[in-house]
N, CA, C and O of each residue as an XYZ file, in Angstrom:
232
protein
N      -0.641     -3.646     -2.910
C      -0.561     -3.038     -4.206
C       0.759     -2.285     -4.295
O       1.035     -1.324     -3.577
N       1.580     -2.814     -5.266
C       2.720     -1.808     -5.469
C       2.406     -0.358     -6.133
O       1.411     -0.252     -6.850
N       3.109      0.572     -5.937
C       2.679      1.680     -6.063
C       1.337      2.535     -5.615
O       0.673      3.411     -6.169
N       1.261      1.850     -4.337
C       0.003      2.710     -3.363
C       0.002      4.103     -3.825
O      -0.952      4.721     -4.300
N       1.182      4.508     -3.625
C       1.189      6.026     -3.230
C       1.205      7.126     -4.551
O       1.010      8.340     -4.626
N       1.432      6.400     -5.231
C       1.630      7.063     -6.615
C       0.349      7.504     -7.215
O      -0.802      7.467     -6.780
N       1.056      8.103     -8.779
C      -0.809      9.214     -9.041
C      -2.081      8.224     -9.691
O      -3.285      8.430     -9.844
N      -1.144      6.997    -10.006
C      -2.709      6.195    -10.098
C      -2.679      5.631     -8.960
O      -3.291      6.234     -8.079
N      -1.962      4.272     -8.552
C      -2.061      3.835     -7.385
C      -2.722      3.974     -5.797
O      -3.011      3.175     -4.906
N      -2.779      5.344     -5.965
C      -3.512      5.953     -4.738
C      -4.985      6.356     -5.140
O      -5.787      6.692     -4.269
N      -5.251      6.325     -6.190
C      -6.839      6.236     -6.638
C      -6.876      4.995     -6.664
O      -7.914      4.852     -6.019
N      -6.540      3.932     -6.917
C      -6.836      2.338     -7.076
C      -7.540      2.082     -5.738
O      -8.704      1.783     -5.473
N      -6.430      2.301     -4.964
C      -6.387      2.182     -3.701
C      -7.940      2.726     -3.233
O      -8.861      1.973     -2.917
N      -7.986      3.814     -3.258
C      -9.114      4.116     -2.585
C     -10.414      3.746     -3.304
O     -11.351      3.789     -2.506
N     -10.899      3.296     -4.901
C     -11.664      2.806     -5.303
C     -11.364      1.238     -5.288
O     -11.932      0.753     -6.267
N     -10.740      0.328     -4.609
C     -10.986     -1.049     -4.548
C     -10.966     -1.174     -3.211
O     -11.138     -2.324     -2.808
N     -10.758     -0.076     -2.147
C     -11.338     -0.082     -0.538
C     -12.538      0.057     -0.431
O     -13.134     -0.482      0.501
N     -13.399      1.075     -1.679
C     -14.927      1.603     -1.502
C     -15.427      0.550     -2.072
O     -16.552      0.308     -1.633
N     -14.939     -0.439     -3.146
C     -16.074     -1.176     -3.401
C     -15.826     -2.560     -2.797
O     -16.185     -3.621     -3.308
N     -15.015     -2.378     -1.378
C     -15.067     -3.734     -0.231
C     -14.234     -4.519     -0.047
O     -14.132     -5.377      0.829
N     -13.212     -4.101     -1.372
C     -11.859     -4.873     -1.127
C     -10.906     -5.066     -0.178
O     -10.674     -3.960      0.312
N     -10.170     -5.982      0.383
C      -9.110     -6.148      1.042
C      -7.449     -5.276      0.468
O      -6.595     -5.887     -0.175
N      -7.342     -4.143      0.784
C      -6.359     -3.703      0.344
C      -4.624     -3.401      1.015
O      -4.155     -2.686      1.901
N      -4.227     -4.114      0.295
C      -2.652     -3.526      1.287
C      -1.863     -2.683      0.506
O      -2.120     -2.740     -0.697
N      -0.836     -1.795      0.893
C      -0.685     -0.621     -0.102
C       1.049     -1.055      0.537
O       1.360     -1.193      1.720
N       1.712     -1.156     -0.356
C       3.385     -0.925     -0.091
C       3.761      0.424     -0.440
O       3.575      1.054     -1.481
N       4.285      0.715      0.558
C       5.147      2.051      1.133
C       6.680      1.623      1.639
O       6.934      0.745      2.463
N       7.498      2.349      1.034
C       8.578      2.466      1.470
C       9.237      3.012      2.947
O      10.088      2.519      3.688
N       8.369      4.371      3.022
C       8.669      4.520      4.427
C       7.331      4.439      5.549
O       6.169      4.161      5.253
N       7.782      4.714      6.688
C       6.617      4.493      7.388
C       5.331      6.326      7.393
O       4.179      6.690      7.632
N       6.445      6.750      7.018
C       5.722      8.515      6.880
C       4.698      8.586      6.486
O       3.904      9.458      6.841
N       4.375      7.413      5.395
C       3.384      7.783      4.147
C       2.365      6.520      4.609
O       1.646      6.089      3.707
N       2.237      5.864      5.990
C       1.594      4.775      6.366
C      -0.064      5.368      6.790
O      -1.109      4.949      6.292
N       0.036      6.182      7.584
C      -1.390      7.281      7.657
C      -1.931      7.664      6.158
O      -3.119      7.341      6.186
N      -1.723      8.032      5.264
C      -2.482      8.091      4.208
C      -3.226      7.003      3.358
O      -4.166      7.087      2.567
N      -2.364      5.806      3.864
C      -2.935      4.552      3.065
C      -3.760      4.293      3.805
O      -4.803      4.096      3.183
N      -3.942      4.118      5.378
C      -5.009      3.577      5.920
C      -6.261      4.823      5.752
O      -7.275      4.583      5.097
N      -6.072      5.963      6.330
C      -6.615      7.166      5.290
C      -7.758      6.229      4.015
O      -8.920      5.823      4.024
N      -6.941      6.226      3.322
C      -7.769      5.870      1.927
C      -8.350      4.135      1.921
O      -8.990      3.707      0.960
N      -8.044      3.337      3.025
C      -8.741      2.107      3.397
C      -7.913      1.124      3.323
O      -8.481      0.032      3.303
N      -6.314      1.077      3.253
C      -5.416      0.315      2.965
C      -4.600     -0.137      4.130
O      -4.278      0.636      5.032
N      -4.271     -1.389      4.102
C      -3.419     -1.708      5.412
C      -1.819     -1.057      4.833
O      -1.347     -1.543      3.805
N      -1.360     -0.382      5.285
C       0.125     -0.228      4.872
C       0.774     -1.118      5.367
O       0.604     -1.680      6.449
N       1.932     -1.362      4.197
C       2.782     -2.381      4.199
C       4.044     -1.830      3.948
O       4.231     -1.533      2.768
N       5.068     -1.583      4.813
C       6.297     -0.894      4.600
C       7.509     -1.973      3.576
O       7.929     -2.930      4.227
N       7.884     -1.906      2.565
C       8.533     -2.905      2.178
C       9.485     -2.334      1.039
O       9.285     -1.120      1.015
N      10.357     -2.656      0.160
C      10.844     -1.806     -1.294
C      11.351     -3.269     -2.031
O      12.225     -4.108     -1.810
N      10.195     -3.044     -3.108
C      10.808     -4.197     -4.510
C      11.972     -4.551     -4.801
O      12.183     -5.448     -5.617
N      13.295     -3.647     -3.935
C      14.500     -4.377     -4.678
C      14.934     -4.894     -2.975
O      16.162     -4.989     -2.975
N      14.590     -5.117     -2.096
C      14.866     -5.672     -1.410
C      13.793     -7.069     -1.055
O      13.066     -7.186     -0.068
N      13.937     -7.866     -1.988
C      12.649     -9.689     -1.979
C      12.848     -9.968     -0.848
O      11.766     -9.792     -0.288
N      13.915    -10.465      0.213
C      13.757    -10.922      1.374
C      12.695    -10.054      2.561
O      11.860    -10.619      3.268
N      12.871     -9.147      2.555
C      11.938     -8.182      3.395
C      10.654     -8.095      2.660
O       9.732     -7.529      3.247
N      10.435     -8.584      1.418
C       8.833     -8.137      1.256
C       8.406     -9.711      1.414
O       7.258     -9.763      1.854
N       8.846    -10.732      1.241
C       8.280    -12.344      1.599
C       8.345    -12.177      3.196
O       7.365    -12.719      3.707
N       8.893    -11.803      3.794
C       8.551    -11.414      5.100
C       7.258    -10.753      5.682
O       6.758    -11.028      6.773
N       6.840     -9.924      4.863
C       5.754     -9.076      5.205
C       4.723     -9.442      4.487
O       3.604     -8.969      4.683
N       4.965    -10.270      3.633
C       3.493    -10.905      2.820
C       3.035    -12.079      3.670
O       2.033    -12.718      3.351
């Protein structure tokens, strides 16, 4: 999910982990990787303006 961390994104996150979903949360840095799994998300370190590094990690 782009924008894991953000003020909706991070409620998404944690209501489509509670109702059983498979969730991956993109994060830019690795700092903010404990809060996504925290809320049920695999963190995914990656940034939208760099495409080669996120087809890598998908």
């Amino acid at each position: 999910m782009a924008g894991a961390t953000g003020v909706i994104g991070r409620h998404l996150v944690a209501l489509f982990a509670e109702r059983g979903h498979e969730v991956a949360g993109m994060i830019r840095t690795q700092q903010k990787a404990g809060r996504q799994r925290d809320a049920g998300a695999e963190p995914v370190v990656c940034d939208v303006c760099e495409p080669p590094l996120i087809h890598r990690r998908l």
